[in-house]
TIVOKOL-255146 format. One record per atom (N, C-alpha, C): residue number from 1; x, y negated, z. Coordinates in Angstrom, 3 decimals, m for minus. Layout:
residues N
NODE   i        x        y        z
NODE NUM        X        Y        Z
...
//
This chain:
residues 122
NODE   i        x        y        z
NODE   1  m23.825  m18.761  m17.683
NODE   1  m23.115  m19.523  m18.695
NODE   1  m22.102  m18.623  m19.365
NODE   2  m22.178  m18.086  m20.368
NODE   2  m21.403  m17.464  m21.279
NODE   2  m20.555  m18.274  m22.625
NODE   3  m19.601  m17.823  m23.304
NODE   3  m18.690  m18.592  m24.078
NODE   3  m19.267  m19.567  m24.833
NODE   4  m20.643  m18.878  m25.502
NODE   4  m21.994  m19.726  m26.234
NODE   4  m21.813  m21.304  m25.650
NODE   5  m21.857  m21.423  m24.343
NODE   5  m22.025  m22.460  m23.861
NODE   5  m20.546  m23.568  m22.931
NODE   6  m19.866  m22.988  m23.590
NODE   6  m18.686  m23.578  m23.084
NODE   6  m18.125  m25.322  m23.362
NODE   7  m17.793  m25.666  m21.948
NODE   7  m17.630  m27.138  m22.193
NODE   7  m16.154  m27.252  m21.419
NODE   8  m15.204  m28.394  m22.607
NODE   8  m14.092  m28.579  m21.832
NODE   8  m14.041  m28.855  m20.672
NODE   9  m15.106  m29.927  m20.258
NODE   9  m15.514  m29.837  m18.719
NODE   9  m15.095  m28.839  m17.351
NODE  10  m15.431  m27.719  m18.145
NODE  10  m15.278  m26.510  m17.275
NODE  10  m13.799  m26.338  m16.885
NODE  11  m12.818  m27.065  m17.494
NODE  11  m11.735  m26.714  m17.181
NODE  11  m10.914  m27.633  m16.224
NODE  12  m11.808  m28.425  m15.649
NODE  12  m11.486  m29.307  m14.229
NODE  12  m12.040  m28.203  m13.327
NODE  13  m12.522  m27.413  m13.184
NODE  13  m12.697  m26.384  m12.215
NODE  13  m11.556  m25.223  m11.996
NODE  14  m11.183  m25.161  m10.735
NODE  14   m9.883  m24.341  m10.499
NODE  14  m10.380  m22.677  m11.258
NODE  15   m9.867  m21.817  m10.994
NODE  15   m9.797  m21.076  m12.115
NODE  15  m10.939  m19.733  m11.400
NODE  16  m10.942  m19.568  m10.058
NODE  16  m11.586  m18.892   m9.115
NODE  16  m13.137  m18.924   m9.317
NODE  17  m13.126  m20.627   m9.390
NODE  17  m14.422  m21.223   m9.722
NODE  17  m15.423  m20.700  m11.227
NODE  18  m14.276  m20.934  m11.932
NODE  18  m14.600  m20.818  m13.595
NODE  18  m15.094  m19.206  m13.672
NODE  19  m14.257  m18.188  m13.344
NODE  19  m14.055  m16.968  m13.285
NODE  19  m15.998  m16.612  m12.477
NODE  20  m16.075  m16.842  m11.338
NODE  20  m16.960  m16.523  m10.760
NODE  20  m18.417  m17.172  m11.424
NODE  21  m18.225  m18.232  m12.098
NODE  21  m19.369  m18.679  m12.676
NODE  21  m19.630  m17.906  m14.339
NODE  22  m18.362  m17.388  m14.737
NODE  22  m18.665  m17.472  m16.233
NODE  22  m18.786  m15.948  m16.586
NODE  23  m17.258  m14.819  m15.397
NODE  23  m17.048  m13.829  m15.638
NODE  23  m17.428  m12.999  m14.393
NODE  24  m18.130  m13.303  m13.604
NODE  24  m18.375  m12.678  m12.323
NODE  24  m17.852  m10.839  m12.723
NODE  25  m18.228  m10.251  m13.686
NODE  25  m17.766   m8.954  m13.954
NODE  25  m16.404   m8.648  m13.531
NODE  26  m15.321   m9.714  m14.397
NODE  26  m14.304   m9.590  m14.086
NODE  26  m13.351   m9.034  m12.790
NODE  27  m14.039  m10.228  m11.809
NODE  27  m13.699  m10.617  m10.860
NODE  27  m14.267   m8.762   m9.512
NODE  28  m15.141   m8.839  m10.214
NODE  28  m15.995   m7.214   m9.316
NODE  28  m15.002   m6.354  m10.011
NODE  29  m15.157   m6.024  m11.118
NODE  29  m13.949   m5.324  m11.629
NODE  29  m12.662   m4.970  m10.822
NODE  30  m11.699   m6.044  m10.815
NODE  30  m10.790   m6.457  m10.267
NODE  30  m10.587   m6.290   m8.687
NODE  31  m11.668   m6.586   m8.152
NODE  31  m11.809   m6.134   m6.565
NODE  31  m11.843   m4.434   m6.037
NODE  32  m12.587   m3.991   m6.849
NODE  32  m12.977   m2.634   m7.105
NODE  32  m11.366   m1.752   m7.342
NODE  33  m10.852   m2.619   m8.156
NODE  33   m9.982   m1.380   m8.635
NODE  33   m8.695   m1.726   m7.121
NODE  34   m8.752   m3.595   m6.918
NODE  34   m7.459   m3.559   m5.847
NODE  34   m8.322   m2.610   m4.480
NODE  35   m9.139   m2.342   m4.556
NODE  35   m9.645   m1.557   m3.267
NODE  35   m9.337    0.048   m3.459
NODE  36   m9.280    0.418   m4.185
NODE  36   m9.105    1.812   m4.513
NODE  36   m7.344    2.095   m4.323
NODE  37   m6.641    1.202   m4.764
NODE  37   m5.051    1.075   m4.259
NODE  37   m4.803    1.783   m3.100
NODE  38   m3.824    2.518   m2.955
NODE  38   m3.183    2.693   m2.036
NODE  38   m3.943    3.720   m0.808
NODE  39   m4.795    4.314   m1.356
NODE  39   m5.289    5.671   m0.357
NODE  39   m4.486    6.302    0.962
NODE  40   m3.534    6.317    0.296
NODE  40   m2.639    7.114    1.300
NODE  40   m2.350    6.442    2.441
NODE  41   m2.268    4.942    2.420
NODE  41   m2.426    3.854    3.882
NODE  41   m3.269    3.916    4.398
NODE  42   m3.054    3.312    5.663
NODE  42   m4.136    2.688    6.439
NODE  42   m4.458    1.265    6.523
NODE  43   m5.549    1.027    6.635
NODE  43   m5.434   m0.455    6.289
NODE  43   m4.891   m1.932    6.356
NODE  44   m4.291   m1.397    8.126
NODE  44   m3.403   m2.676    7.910
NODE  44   m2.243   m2.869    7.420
NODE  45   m1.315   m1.345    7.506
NODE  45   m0.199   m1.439    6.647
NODE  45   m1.060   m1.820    4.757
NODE  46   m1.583   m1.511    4.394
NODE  46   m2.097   m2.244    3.470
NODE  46   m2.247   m3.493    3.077
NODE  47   m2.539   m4.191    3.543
NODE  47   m2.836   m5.451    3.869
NODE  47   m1.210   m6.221    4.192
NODE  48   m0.946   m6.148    5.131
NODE  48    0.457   m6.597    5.606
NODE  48    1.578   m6.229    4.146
NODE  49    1.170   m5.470    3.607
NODE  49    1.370   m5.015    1.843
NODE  49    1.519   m5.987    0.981
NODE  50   m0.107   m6.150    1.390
NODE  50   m0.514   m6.953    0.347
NODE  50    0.117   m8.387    0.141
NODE  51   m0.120   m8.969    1.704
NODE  51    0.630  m10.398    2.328
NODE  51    1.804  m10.101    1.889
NODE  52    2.695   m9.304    1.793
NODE  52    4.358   m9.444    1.550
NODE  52    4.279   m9.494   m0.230
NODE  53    3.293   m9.301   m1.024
NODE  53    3.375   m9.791   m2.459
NODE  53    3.082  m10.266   m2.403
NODE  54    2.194  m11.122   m1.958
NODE  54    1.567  m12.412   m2.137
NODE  54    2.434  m13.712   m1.903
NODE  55    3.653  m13.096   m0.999
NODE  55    4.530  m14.132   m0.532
NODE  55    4.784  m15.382   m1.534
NODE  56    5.090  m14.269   m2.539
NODE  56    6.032  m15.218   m3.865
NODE  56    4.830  m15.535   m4.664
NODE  57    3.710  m15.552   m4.271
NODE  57    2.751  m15.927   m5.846
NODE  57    2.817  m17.739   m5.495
NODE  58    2.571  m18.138   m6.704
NODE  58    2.494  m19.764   m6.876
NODE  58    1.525  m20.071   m6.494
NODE  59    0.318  m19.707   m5.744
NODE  59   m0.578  m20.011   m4.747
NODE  59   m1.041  m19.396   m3.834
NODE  60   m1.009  m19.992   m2.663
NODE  60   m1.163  m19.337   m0.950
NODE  60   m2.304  m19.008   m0.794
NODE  61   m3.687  m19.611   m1.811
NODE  61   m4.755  m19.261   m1.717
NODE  61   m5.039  m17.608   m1.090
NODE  62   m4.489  m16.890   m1.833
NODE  62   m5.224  m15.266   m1.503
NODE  62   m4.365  m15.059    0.109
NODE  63   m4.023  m15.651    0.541
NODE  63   m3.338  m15.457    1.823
NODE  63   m5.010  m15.721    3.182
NODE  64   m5.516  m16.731    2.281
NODE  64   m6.932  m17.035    3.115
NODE  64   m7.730  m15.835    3.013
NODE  65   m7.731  m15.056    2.397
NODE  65   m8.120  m13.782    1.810
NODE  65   m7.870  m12.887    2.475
NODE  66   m6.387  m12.212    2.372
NODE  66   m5.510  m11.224    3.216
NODE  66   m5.537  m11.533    4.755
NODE  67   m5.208  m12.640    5.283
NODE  67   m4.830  m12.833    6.902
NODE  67   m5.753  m11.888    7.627
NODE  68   m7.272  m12.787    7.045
NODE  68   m8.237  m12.267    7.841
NODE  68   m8.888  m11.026    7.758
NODE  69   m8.103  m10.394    6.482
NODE  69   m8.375   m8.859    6.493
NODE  69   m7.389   m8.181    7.012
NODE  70   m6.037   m8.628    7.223
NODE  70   m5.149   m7.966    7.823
NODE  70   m5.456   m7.772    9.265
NODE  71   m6.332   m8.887   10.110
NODE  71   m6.513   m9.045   11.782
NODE  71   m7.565   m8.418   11.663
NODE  72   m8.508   m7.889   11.039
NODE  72   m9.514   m7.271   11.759
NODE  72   m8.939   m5.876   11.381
NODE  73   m8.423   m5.610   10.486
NODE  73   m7.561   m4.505   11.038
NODE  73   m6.493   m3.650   11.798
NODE  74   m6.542   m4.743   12.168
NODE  74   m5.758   m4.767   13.873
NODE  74   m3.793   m5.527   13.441
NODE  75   m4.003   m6.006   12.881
NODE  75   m2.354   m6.895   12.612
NODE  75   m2.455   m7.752   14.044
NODE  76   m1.096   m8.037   14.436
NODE  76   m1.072   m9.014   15.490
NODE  76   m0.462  m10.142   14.451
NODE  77   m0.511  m11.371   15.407
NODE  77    0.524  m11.963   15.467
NODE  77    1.956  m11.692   14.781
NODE  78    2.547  m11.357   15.197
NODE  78    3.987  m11.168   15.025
NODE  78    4.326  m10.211   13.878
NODE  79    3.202   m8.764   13.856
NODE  79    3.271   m8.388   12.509
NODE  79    2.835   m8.926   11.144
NODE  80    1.969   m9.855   11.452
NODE  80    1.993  m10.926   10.460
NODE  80    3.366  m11.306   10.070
NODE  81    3.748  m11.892   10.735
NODE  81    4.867  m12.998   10.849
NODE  81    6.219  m12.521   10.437
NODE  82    6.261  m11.229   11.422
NODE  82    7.772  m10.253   10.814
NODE  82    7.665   m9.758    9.163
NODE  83    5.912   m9.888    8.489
NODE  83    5.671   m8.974    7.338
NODE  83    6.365  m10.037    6.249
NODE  84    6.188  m11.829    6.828
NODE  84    6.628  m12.594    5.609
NODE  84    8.023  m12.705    6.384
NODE  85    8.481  m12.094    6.833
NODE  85   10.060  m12.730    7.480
NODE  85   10.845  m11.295    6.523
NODE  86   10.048  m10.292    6.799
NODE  86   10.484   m8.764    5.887
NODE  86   10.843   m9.340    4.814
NODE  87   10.445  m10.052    3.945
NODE  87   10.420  m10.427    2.587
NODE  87   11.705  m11.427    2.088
NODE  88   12.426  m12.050    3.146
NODE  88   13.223  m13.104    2.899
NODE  88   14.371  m12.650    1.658
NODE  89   14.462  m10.853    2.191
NODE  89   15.915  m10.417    1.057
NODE  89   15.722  m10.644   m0.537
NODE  90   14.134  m10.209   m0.823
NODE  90   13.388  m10.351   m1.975
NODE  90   12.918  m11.666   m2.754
NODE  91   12.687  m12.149   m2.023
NODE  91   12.115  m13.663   m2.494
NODE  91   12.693  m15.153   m2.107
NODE  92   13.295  m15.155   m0.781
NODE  92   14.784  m15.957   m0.464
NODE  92   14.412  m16.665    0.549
NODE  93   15.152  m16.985    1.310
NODE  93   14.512  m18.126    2.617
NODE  93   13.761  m18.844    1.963
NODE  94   14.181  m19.959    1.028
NODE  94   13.682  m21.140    0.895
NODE  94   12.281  m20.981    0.797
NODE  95   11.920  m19.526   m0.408
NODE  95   10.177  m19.098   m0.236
NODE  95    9.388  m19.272    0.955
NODE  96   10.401  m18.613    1.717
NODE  96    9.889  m17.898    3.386
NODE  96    9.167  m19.087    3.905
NODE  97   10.442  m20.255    3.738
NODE  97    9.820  m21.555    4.907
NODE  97    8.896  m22.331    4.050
NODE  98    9.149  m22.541    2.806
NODE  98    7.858  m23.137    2.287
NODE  98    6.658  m22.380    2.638
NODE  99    6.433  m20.793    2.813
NODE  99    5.142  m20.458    2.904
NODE  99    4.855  m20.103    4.393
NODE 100    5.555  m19.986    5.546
NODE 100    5.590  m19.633    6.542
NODE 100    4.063  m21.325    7.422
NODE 101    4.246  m22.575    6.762
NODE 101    3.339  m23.454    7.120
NODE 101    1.776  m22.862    6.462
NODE 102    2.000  m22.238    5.714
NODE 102    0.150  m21.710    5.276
NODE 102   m0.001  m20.649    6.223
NODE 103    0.933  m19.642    6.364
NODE 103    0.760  m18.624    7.540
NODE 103    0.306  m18.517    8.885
NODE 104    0.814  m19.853    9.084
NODE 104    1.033  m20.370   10.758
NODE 104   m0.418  m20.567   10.735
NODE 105   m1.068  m21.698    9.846
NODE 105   m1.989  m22.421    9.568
NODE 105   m3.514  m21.496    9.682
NODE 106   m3.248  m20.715    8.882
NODE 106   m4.103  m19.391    9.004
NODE 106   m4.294  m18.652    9.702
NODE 107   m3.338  m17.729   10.400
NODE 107   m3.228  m17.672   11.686
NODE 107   m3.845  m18.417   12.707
NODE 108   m3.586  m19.970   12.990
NODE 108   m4.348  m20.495   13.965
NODE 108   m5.580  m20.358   13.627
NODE 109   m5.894  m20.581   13.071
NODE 109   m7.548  m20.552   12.202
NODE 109   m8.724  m19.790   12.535
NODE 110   m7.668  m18.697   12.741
NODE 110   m7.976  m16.902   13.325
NODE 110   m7.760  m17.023   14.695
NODE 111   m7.332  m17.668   15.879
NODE 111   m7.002  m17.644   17.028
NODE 111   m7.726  m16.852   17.775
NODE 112   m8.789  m16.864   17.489
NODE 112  m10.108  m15.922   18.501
NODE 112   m9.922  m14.626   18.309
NODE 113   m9.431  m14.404   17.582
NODE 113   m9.230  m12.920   17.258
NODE 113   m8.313  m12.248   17.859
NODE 114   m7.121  m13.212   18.473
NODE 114   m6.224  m12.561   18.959
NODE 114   m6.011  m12.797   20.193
NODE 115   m7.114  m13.794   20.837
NODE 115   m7.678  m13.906   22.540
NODE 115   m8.313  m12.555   22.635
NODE 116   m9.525  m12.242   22.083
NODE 116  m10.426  m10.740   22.272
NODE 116   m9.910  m10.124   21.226
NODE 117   m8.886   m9.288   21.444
NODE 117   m8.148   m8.098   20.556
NODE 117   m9.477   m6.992   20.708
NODE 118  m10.022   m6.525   19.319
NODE 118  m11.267   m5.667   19.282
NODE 118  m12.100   m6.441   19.478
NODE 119  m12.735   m7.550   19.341
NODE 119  m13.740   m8.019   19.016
NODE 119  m13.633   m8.261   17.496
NODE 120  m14.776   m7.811   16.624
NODE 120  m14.961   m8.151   14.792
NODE 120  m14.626   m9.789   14.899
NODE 121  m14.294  m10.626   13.874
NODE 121  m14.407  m11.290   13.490
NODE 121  m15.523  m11.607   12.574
NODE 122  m16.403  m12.792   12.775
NODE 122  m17.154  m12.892   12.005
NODE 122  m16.966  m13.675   10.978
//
């Protein structure tokens, strides 16, 4: 479905949705280039990176994203947790505790991962 065929319709679909159906390029684009970021890390300081900008975005969504790339790269627990607590000077408590319930949430989600430390997640 290209612009040719565009229906207001389409715009009851969250934006992830729209993007992947209309601009899939984009979206590869975009992945491609955030993967090439940051060479000089290793991946979970990367990641745990990434989670501490993500803190302040107006949706927790990409956090479902990050968590579980941060734990299979070996993040615990707590470095999770200290990475959005790092952030409080920047973005302010009140951020912290509003987003600290998607964290937790996600985290549990992931629990198996952090019973068998080195087992992949599938």
């Amino acid at each position: 479905m290209g612009s040719d065929n565009f229906k207001w319709e389409d715009l009851d679909q969250d934006g992830l949705t729209f993007m992947m159906e209309n601009r899939k390029e984009v979206l590869k684009n975009y992945q491609k280039m955030v993967s090439s970021l940051g060479d000089h890390l290793d991946e979970k300081t990367r990641q745990l990176i990434m989670l501490a900008i993500q803190i302040n975005s107006p949706s927790p969504d990409a956090i479902k994203i990050i968590i579980p790339k941060a734990i299979r790269a070996g993040a615990t627990r707590d470095e999770i947790i200290d990475t959005l607590i790092l952030t409080i000077p920047v973005v302010g408590l009140s951020t912290v505790l509003k987003m600290m319930p998607f964290i937790l949430k996600e985290i549990a989600s992931h629990a198996e991962a952090f019973v068998n430390p080195g087992q992949p997640m599938e």
